[in-house]
N, C-alpha and C positions, 0 to 999 in steps of 0.2 A: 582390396587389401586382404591379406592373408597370414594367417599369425608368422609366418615365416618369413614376413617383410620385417618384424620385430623383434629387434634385439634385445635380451635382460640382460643388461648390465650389473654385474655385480662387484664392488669393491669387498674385499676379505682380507682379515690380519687373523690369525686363530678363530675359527669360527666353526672349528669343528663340531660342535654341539644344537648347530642347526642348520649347518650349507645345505646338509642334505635332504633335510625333509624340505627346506626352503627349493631346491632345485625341482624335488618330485611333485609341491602343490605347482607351481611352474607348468611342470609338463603334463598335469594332471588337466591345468587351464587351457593346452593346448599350443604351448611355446616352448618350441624346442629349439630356439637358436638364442641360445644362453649363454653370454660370455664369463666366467671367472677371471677377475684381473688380482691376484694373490700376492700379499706381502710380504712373501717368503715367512710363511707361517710355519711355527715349528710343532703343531699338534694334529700334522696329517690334513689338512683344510684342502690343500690342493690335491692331492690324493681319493678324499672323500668325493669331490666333486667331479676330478674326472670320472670317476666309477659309477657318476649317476647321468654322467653323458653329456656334462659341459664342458665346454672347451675353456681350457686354462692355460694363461699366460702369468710368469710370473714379471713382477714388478722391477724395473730398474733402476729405481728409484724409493726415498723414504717418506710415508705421510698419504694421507686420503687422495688429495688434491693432485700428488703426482699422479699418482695410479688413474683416475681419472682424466688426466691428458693425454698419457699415454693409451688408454684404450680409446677415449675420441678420435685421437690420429688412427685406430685401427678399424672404427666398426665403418662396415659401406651398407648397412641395409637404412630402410629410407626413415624410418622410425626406433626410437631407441626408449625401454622402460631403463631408468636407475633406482635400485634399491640396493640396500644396505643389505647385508648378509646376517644379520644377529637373529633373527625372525622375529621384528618387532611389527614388521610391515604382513599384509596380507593378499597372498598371490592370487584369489577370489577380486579381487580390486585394481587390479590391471587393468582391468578392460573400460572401466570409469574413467580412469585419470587416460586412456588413449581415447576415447568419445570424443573431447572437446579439437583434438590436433586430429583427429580421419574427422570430422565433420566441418573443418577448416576455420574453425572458432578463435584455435588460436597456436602459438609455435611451439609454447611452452606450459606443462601442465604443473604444477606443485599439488603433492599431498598434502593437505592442511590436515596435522596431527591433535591440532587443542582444542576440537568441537567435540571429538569422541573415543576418545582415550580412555586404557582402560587404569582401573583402580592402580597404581603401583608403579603404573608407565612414569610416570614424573618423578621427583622430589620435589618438595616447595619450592628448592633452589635455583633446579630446574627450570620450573614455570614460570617466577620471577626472572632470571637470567633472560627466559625467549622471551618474555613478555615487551621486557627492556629493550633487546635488541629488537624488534620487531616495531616497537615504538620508535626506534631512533632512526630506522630504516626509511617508517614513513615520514617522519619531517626533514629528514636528508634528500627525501629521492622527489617525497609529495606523491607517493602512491602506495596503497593502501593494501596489503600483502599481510597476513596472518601468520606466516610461516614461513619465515625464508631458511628454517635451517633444518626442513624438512630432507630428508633420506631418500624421498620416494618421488619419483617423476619424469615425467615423460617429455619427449622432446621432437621435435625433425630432423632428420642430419643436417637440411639446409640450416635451420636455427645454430647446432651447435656448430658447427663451420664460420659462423659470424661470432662467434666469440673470441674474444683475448683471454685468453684464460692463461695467470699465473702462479698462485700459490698453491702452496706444495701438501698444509695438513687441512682441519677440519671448515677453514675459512672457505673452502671451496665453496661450499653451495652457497655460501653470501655475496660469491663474488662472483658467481653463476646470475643467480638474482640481480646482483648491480650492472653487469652484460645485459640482461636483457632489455634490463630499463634504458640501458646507452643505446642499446641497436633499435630501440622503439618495436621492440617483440612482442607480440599479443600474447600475459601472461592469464593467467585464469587457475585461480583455487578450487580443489576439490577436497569435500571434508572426507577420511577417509579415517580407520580405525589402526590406533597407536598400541600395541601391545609390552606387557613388561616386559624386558632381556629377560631372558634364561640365566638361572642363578650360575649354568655349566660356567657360563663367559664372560667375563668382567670387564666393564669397556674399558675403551680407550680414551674415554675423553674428561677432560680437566675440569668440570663446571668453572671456575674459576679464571685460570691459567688460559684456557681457551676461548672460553665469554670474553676477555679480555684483548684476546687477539681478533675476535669475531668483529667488537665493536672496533677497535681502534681501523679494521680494514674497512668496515662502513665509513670511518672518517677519512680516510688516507684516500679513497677513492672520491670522494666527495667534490674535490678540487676540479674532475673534471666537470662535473655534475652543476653541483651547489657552491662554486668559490665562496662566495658573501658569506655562507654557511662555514664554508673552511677556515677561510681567513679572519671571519668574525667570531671563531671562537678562543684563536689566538691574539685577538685587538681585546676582548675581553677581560681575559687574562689579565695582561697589561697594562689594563686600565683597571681592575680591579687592584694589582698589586701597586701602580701608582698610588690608590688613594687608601690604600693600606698603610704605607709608608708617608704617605702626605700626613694625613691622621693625625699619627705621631711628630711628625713636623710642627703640626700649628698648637697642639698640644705641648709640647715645648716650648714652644716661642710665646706663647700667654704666659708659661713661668720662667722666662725672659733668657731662656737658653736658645740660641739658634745653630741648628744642626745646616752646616752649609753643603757638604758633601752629602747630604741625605734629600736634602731640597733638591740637589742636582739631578740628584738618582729619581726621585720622586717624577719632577717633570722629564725626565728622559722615558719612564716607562710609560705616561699618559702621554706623550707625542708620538711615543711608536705604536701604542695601542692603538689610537689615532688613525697613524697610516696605514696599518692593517686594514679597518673598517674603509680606508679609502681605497685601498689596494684591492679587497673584497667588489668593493662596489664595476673598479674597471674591470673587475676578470669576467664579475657576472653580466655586463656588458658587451664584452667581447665574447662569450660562451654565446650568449643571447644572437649574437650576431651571425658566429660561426652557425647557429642551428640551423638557422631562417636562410642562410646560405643553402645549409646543405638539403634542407629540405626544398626548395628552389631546384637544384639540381635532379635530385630523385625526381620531382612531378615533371622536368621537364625529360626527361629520359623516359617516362612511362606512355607520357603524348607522343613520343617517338616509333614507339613499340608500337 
């Protein structure tokens, strides 16, 4: 391998305030096949970066996550770095997070940003926000990731080729993350150094607004994953709001009122809560099954080989 088998992928929305020195530590490391994928940025970003000698394509679309499918459908070299364009990441640290994928360890490398980050890189909100999501990651998936909404990381083109990847803004890398875990891709964390944004650039991203789109696409994927997990947080629900309403039912009925339409409702929501938990149990039965199928398949196509 040859750093010119290596593609740096970059995603950019105005980022004029450090594409370019981000571009020059790049080629300073000795990677000059650099792609810019620009958001139709209105502060010169695509401009600055071709003049530092990356190739730049602008976006057809709005949000992280497009720009990112669209340049997968474009890169052919065999290995691909992705980092953020803000220069929070550190172009000295390329060659760490490509170690574990050229020594065949594993398809996908993540930068683990929350070992050694520096002073200012976070807000509290922040750190509780990934902390959460990062938590919910692992009892959804049952694998054990520090960082899935890391910026920085390295990939295969075979790797990214087995992904489905569809959403459009910052959910990407979680849903990057949840691919691999489907495609049973050897993932491997590397601690790497988180730096503050540059005060020039204000992000774009919602701590909030987004944390909330983050998690809900950790659940929304889950179904194919974790059903029982899926389905049993909506039989919960159900069955909490039954005996919320129940409650108040029998509470009632000692001071000799009976709420008949409320009883109805009451057992209506603890029987469908119910069959959710039971609906749960056949899907993860059926996932169970599909697996062992298809890993069935694989080994006997490799004996083939």
């Amino acid at each position: 391998m040859n750093n010119a088998d290596v593609c740096i992928l970059i995603p950019t929305l105005n980022e004029a305030a450090t594409i370019g020195e981000l571009i020059k530590n790049f080629k300073k490391e000795g990677f000059s096949n650099i792609l810019v994928i620009d958001g139709n940025s209105k502060d010169g970003t695509a401009q600055i970066a071709e003049a530092e000698g990356a190739r730049v394509i602008l976006q057809t679309g709005k949000g992280k996550g497009q720009a990112m499918i669209q340049a997968f459908e474009l890169i052919e070299s065999p290995y691909i770095i992705m980092v953020d364009g803000d220069g929070t990441y550190l172009a000295r640290e390329a060659s760490s997070l490509l170690k574990p994928v050229l020594e065949g360890r594993a398809d996908h490398v993540i930068g683990n940003r929350l070992n050694k980050y520096s002073p200012g890189a976070f807000t509290k909100l922040n750190l509780i926000g990934n902390h959460l999501i990062n938590t919910l990651f692992d009892i959804v998936y049952g694998v054990e990731l520090r960082d899935i909404l890391s910026g920085y990381r390295a990939f295969t083109l075979e790797s990214i080729r087995e992904l489905e990847l569809n959403k459009t803004g910052f959910e990407i890398e979680t849903e990057i993350s949840v691919e691999c875990i489907l495609k049973k891709q050897r993932v491997e964390e590397i601690s790497i150094t988180y730096l503050p944004r540059s005060k020039k650039g204000a992000t774009k991203l919602n701590p909030v607004k987004d944390g909330i789109r983050i998690g809900s696409t950790i659940y929304r994927l889950a179904k194919v994953h974790n059903p029982m997990f899926y389905f049993g947080i909506i039989g919960f629900a159900f069955i909490l709001a039954g005996l919320f309403t129940g409650t108040f039912v029998v509470a009632q009925w000692l001071q000799g009122i009976t709420r008949i339409p409320l009883s109805i409702l009451t057992a209506l929501l603890i029987i469908f809560g119910l069959q959710m938990f039971i609906f749960g149990m056949l899907s993860d039965l059926i996932v169970t099954l599909h697996r062992q199928t298809v890993n069935l398949i694989q080994d006997r196509n490799k004996q083939r080989r």
